[in-house]
mmCIF file as Biopython writes it, N, C-alpha, C and O atoms, coordinates in Angstrom:
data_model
#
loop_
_atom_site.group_PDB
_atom_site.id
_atom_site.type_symbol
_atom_site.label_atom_id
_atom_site.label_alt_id
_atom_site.label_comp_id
_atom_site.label_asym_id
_atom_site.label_entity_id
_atom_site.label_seq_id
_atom_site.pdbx_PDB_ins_code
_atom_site.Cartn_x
_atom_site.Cartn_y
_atom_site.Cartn_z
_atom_site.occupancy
_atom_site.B_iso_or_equiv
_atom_site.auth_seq_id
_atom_site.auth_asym_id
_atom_site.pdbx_PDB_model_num
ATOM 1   N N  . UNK A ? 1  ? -12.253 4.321   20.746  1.0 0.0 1  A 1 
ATOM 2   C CA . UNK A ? 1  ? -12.759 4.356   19.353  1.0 0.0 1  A 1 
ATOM 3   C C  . UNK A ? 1  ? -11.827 5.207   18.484  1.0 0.0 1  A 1 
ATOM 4   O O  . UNK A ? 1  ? -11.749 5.097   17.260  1.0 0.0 1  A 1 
ATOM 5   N N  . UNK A ? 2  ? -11.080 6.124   19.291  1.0 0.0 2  A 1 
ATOM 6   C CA . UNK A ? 2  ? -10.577 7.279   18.408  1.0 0.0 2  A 1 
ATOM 7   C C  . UNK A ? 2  ? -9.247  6.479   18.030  1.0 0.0 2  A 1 
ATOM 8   O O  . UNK A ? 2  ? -8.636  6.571   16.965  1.0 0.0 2  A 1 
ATOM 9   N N  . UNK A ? 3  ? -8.942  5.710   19.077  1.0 0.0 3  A 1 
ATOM 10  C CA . UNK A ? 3  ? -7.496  4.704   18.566  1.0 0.0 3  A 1 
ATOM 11  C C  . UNK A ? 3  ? -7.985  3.459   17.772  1.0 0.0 3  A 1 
ATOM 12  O O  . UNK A ? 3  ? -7.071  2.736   17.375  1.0 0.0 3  A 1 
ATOM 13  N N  . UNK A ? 4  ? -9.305  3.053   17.450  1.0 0.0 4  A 1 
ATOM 14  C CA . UNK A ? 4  ? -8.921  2.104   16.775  1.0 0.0 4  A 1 
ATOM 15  C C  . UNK A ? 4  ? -9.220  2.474   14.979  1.0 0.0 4  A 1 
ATOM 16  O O  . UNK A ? 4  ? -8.911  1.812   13.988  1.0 0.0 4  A 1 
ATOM 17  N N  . UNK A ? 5  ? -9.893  3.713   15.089  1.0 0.0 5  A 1 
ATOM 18  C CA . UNK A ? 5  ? -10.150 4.465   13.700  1.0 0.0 5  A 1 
ATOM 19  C C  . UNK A ? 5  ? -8.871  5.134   13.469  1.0 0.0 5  A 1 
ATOM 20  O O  . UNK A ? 5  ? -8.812  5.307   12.251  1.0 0.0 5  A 1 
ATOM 21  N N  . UNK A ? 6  ? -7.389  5.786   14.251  1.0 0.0 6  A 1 
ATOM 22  C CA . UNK A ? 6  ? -6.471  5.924   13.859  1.0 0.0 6  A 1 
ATOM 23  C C  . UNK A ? 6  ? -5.473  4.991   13.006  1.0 0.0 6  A 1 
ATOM 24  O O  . UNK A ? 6  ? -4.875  5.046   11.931  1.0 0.0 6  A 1 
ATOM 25  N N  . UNK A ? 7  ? -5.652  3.975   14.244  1.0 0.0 7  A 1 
ATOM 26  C CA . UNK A ? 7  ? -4.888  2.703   13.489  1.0 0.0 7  A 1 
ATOM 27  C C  . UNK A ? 7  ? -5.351  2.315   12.305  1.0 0.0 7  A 1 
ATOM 28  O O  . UNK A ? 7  ? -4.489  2.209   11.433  1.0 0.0 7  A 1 
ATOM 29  N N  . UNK A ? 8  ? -6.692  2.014   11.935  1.0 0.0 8  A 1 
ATOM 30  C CA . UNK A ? 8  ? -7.161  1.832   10.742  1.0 0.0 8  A 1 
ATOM 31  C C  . UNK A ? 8  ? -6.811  2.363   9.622   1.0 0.0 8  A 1 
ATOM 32  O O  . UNK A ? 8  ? -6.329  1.699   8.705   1.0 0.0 8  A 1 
ATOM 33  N N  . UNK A ? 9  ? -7.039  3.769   9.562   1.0 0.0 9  A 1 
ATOM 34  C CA . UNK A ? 9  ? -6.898  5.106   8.745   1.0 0.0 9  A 1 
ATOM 35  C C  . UNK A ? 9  ? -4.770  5.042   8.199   1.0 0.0 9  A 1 
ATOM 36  O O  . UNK A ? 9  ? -4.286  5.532   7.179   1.0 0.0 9  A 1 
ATOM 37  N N  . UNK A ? 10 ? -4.027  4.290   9.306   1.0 0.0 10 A 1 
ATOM 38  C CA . UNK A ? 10 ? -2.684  3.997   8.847   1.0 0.0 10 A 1 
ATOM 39  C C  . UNK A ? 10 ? -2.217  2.962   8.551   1.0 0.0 10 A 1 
ATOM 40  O O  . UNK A ? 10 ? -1.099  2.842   8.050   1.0 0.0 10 A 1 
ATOM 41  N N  . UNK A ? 11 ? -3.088  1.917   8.843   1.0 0.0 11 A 1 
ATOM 42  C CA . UNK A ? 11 ? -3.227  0.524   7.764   1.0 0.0 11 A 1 
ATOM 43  C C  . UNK A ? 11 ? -3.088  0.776   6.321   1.0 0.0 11 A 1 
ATOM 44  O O  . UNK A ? 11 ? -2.249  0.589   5.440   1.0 0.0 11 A 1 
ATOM 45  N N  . UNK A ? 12 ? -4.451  1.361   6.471   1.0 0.0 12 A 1 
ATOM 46  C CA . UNK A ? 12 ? -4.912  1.393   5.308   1.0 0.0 12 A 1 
ATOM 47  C C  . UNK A ? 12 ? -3.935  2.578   4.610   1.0 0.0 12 A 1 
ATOM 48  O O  . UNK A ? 12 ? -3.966  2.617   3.380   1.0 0.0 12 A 1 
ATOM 49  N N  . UNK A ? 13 ? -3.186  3.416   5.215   1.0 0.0 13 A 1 
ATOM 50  C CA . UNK A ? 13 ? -2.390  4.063   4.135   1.0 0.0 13 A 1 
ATOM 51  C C  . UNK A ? 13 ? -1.084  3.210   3.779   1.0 0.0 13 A 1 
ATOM 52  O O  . UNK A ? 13 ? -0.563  3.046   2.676   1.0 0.0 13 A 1 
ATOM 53  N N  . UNK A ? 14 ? -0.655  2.647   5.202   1.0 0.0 14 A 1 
ATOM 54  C CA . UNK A ? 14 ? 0.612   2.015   4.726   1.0 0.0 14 A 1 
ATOM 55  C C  . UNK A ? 14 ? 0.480   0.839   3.476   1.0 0.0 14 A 1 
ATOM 56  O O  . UNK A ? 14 ? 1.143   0.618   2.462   1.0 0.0 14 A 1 
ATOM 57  N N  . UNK A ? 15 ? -0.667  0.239   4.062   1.0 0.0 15 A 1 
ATOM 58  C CA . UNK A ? 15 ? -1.143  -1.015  2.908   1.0 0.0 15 A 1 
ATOM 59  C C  . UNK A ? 15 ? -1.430  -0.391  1.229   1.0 0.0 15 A 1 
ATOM 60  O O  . UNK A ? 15 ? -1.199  -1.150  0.288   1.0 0.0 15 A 1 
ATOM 61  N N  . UNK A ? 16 ? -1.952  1.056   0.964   1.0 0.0 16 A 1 
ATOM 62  C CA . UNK A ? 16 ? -1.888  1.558   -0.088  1.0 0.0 16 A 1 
ATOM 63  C C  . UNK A ? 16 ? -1.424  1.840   -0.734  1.0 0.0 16 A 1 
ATOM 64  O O  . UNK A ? 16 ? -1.614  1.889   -1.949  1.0 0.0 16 A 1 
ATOM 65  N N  . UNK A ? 17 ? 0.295   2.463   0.656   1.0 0.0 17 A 1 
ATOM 66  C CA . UNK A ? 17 ? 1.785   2.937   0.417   1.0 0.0 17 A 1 
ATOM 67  C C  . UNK A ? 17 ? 2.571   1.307   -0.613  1.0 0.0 17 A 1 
ATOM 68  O O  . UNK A ? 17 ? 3.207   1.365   -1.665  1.0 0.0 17 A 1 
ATOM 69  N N  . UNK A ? 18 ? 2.336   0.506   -0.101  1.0 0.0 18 A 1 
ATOM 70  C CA . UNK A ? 18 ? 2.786   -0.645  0.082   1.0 0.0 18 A 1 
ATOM 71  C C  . UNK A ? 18 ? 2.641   -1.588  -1.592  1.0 0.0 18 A 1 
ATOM 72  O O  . UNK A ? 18 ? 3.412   -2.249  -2.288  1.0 0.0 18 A 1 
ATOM 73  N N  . UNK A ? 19 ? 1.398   -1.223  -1.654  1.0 0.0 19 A 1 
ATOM 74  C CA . UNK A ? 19 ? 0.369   -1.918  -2.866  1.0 0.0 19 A 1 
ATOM 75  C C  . UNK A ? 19 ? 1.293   -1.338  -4.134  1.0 0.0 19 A 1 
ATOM 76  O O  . UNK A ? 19 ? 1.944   -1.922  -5.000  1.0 0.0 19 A 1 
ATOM 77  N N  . UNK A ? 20 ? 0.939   0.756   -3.710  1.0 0.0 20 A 1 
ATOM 78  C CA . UNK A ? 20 ? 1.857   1.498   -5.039  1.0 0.0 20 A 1 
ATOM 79  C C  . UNK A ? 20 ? 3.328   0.997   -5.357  1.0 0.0 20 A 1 
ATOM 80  O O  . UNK A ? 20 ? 3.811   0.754   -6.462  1.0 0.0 20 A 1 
ATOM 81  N N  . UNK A ? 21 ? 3.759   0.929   -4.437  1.0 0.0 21 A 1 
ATOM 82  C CA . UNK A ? 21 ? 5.491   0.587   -4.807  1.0 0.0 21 A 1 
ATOM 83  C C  . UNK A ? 21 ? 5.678   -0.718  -5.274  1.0 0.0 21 A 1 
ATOM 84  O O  . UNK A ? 21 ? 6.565   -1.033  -6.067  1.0 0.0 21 A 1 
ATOM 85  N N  . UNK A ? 22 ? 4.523   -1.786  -4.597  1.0 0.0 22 A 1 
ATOM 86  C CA . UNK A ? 22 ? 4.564   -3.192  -5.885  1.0 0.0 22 A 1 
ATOM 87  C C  . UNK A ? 22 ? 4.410   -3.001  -6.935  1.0 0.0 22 A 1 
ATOM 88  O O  . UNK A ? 22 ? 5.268   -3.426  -7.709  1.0 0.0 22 A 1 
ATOM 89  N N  . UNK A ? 23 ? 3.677   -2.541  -7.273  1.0 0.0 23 A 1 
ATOM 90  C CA . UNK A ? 23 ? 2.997   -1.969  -8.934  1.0 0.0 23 A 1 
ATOM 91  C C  . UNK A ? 23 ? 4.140   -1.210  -9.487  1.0 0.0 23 A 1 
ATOM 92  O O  . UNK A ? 23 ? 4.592   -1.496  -10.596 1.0 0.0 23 A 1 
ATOM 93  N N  . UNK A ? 24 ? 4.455   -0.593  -9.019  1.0 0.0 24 A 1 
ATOM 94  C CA . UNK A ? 24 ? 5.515   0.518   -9.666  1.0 0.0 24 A 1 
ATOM 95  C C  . UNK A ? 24 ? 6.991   -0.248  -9.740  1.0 0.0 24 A 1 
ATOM 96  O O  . UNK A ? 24 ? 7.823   0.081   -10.585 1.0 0.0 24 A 1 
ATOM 97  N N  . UNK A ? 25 ? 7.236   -1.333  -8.741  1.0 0.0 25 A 1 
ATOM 98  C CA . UNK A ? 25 ? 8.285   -2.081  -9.112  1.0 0.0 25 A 1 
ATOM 99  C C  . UNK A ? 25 ? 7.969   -3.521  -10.618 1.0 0.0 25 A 1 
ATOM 100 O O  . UNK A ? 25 ? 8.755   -3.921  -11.477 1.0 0.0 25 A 1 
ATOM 101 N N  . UNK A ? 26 ? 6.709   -3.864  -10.378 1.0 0.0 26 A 1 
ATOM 102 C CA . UNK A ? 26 ? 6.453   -4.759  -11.119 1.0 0.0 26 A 1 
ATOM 103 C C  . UNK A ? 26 ? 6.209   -4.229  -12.839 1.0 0.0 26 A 1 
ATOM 104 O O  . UNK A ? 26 ? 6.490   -4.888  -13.840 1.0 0.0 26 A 1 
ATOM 105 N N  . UNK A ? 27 ? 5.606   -2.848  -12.786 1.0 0.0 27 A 1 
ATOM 106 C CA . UNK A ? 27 ? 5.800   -2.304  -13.916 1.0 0.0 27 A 1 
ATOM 107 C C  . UNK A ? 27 ? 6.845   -1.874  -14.795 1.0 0.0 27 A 1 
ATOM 108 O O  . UNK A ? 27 ? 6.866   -1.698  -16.013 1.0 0.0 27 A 1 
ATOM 109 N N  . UNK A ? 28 ? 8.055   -1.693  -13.533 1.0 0.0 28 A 1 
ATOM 110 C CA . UNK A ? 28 ? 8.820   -1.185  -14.135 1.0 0.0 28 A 1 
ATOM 111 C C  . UNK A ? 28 ? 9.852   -2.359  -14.453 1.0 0.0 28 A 1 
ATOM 112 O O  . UNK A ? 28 ? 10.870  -1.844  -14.916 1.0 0.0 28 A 1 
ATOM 113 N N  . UNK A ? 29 ? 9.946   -3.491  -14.390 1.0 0.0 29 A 1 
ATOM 114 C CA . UNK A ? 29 ? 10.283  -4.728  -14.817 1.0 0.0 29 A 1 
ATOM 115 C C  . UNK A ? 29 ? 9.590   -5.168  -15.808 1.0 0.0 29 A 1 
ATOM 116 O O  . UNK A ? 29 ? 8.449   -5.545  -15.539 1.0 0.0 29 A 1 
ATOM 117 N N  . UNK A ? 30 ? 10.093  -5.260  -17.336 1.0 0.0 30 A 1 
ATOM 118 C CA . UNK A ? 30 ? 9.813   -6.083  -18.236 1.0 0.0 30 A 1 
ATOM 119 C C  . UNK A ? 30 ? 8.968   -7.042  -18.184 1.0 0.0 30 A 1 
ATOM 120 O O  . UNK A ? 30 ? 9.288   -7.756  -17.232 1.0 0.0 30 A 1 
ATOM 121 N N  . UNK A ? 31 ? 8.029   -7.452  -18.719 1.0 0.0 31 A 1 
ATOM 122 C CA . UNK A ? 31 ? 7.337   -8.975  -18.628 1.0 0.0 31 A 1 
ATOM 123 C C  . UNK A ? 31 ? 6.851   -9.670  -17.318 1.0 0.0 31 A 1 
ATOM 124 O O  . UNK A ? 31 ? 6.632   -10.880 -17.275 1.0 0.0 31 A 1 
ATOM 125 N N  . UNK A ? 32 ? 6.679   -8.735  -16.129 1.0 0.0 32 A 1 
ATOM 126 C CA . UNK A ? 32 ? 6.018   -8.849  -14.988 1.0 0.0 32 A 1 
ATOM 127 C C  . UNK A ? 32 ? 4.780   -9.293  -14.639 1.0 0.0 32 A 1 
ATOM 128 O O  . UNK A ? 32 ? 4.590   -9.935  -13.606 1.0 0.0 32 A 1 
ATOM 129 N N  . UNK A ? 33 ? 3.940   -9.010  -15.397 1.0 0.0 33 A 1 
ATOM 130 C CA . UNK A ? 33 ? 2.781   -9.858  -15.589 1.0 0.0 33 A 1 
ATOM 131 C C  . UNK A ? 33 ? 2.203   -9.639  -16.792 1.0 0.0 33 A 1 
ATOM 132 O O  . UNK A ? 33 ? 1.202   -10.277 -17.121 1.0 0.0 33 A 1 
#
């Protein structure tokens, strides 16, 4: 249990990590959406 709530807990950061730097690339491009 303790490994599958770790893995989770770094999903979910990498996927958050992941999400910010789209946004922050797409923002920082002109006319992106």
């Amino acid at each position: 249990l303790v490994y599958a709530l770790t893995w989770y807990g770094m999903a979910l950061m990498l996927a958050g990590a992941a999400i910010y730097i789209l946004r922050g690339r797409r923002t920082s491009r002109p006319g992106g959406e």
